[in-house]
N, C-alpha and C positions, 0 to 999 in steps of 0.2 A: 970426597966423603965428608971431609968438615964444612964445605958450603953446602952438603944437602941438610945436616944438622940443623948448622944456622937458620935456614931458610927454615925450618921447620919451627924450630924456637920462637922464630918473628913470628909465624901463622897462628903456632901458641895464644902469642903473648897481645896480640891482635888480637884474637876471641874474647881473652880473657877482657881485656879492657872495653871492647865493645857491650859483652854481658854486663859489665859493671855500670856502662857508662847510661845503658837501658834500664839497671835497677834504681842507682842514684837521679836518673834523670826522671822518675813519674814515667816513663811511656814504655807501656807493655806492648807485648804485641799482637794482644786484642786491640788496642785502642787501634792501633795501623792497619788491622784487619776491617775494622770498622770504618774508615775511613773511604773504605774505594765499596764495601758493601752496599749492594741495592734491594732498598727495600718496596715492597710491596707498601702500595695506601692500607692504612689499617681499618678494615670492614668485618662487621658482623653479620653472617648469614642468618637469615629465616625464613623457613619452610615452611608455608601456608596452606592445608589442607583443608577444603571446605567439604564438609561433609553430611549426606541427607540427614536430619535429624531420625525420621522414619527409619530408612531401612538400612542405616548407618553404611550407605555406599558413598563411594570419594563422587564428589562432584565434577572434579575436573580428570578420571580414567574415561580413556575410548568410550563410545556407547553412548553415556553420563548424554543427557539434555544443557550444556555448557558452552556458550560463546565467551569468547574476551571480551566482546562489546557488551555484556551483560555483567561486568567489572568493571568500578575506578576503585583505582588505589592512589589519595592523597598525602605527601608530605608536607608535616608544619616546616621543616627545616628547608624544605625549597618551594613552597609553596605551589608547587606544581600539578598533576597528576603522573603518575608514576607509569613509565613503560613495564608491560605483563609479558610474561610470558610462563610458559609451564614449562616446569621440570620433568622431564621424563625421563631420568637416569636411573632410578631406581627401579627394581623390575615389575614390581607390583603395587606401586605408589607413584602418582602426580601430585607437584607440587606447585604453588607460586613460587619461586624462589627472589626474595628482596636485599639485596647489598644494604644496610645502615652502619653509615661513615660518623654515627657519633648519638649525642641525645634526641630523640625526635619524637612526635606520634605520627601515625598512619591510621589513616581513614579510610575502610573499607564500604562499600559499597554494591550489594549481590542483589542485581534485578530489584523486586520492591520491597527485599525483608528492610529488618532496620540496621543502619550504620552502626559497623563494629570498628573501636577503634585501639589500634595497640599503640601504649607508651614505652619507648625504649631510654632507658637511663645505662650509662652507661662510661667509660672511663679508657682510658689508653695507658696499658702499664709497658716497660720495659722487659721485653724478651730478646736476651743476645744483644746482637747489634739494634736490631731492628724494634718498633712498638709495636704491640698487639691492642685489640678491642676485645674489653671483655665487659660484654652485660652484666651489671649492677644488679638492675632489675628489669623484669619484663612483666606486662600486666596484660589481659583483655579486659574490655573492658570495665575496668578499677578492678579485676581482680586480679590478683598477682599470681601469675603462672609457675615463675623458676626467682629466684636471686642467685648470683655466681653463676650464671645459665653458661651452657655450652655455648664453643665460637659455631653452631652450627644448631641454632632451636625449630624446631620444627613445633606450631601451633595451630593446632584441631579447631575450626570456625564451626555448629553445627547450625545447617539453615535447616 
């Protein structure tokens, strides 16, 4: 009975100095949580709705007179043309949906209207472990849409 005491006292007394030796030392145990944490790349989503100026129908639902090849979508930040695709997860809206990994503009271009282009300013703050992307500001073009914009803006194009 007195070495299961003992033995207990040590488990004790073990704790007690581990907790202490965590508070005197700087390392909590977020920071150690943080440490094996996997994060995701920090992206802001946008949702590109082009829409008939006329009979305010989505351009890119079923039906719609709408190819991909009648789309470029250009980045300044990679200077590239951008792969398209449409969002069809929502039940009554298509969207373009765009990943942007930081500051950029995109240059839209729909058949032979005139090029619309969006500026995304924008910043990586600390959430938890991990960083988030949060739009600063979002503009079409030069006019400013949202500041503080949701991680997720969806932006009405009307051709």
């Amino acid at each position: 009975m007195g070495y299961y005491i003992i033995n207990e006292m040590n488990k004790l007394l073990l704790h007690i100095f581990f907790i202490h030796f965590l508070i005197l030392g700087g390392c909590t145990v977020e920071d150690n949580l943080c440490e094996v944490a996997r994060c995701e790349a920090p992206v802001a989503t946008l949702k590109i709705k082009l829409v008939d100026r006329l009979t305010n129908k989505n351009l890119l639902d079923k039906g719609a007179d709408f190819k991909l090849t009648n789309l470029s979508i250009t980045s300044t930040a990679y200077h590239s043309d951008m792969v398209i695709k449409i969002d069809s997860t929502e039940l009554n809206n298509n969207y373009i949906s765009i990943l942007s990994s930081g500051n950029e503009a995109l240059s839209l271009k729909f058949k032979n209207y005139p090029e619309d282009v969006i500026t995304i300013n924008s910043r990586l703050i600390k959430s938890g472990c991990c960083s988030i992307m949060e739009i600063q500001t979002l503009t079409l073009n030069e006019t400013e849409i949202c500041s503080k914009c949701a991680s997720v803006q969806i932006i009405e194009i009307r051709k």
